[in-house]
C-alpha positions in Angstrom: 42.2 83.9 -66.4 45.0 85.4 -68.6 48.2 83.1 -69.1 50.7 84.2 -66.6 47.5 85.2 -63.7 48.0 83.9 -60.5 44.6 85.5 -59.5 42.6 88.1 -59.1 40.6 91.0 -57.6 37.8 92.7 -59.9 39.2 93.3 -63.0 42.9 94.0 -61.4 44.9 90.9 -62.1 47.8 89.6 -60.5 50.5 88.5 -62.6 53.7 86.1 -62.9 56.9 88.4 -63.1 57.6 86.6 -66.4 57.2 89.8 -69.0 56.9 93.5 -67.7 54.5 95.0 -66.4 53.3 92.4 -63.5 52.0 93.0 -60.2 51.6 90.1 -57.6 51.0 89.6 -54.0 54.2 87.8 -52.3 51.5 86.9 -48.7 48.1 86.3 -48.3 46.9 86.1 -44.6 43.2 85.2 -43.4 42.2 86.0 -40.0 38.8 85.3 -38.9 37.5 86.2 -35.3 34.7 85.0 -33.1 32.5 87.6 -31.3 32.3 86.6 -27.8 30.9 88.5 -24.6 31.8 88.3 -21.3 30.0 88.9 -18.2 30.6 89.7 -15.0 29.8 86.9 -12.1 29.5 88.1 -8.6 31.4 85.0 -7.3 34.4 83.1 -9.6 35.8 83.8 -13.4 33.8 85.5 -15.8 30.9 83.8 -18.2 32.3 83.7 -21.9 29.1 83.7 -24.4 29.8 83.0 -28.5 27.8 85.0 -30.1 29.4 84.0 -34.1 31.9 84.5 -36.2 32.7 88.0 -37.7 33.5 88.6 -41.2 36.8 87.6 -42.4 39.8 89.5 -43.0 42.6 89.0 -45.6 45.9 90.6 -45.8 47.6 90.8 -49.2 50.5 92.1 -49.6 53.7 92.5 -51.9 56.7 94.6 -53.3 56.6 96.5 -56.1 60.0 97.1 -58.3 60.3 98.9 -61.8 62.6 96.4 -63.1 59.6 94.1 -63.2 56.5 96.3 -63.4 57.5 99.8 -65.1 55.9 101.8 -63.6 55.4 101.7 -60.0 53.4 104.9 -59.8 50.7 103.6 -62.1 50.7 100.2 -60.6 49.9 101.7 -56.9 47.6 103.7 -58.8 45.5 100.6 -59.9 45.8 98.8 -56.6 44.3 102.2 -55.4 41.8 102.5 -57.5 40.6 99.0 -55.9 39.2 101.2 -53.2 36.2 102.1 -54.6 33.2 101.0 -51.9 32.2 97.9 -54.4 32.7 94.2 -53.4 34.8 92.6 -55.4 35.8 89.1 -56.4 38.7 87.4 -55.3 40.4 84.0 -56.6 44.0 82.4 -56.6 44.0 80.0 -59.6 41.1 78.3 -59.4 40.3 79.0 -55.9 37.4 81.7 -55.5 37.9 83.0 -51.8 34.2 84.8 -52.2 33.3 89.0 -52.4 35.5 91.7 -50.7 35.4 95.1 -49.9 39.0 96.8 -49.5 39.0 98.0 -45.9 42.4 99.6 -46.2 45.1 100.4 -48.6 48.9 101.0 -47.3 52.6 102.0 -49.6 55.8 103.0 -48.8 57.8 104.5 -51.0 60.9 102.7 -50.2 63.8 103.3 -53.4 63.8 105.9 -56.1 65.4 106.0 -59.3 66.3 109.6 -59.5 62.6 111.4 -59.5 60.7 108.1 -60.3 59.8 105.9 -57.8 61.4 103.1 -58.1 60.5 100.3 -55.2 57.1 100.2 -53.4 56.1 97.6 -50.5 52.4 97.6 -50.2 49.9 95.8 -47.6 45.5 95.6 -48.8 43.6 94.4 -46.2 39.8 92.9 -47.2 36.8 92.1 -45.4 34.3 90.0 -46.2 30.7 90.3 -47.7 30.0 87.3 -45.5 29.1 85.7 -48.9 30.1 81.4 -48.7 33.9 80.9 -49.0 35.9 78.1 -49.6 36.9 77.2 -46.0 
């Protein structure tokens, strides 16, 4: 991993705001969810069945400003881009979390600097191949 990568995603790498032009994730959030059925009893509280463990889901998400990255237009662009239908890769340091599809991709423009966008909040949200991951 490059000096100053705090992780990564494919080939998109998320950088220390040391020199220009980095982008980073301030959260990272894992949610995973059992599947479970319930049925119906004629007489007293419902029968809950476990049927697994559905894929998991992680959040990322972070601010954008042009006083670290440039330009905030071609950084959303990239984290776009990441939305391609292909599993991807993700690690923190050293930590591989296992392969990822981007489920969804949300921005809001939220400062300008004249015509040029000038601070963007932005949430990813990944779901699992069901590949192993580290716990």
């Amino acid at each position: 991993m490059a000096s100053g990568a705090l992780g990564s995603f494919g080939d998109f790498v998320f950088s220390a705001h040391e020199r220009g032009g980095a982008v980073n994730f301030d959260a990272l959030s894992r949610t995973r969810n059992s599947r479970l059925v319930t049925h119906a009893t004629v007489e007293g509280a419902p029968i809950v069945e476990f049927l697994g463990v559905d894929a998991e889901t992680i959040r990322l998400s972070g601010v954008i400003s042009s006083e670290i990255t440039g330009d905030v237009d071609s950084a959303i662009d990239s984290l776009r881009a990441l939305q391609d239908g292909k599993p991807k890769p993700l690690t923190r340091g050293s930590r591989y979390y296992g392969m990822y599809f981007v489920r969804s991709f949300v921005y809001s423009e939220d400062a300008w600097s004249g015509s040029e966008l000038a601070v963007a909040s932005w949430t990813m949200e990944l779901i699992s191949t069901r590949e192993a991951t580290n716990g």
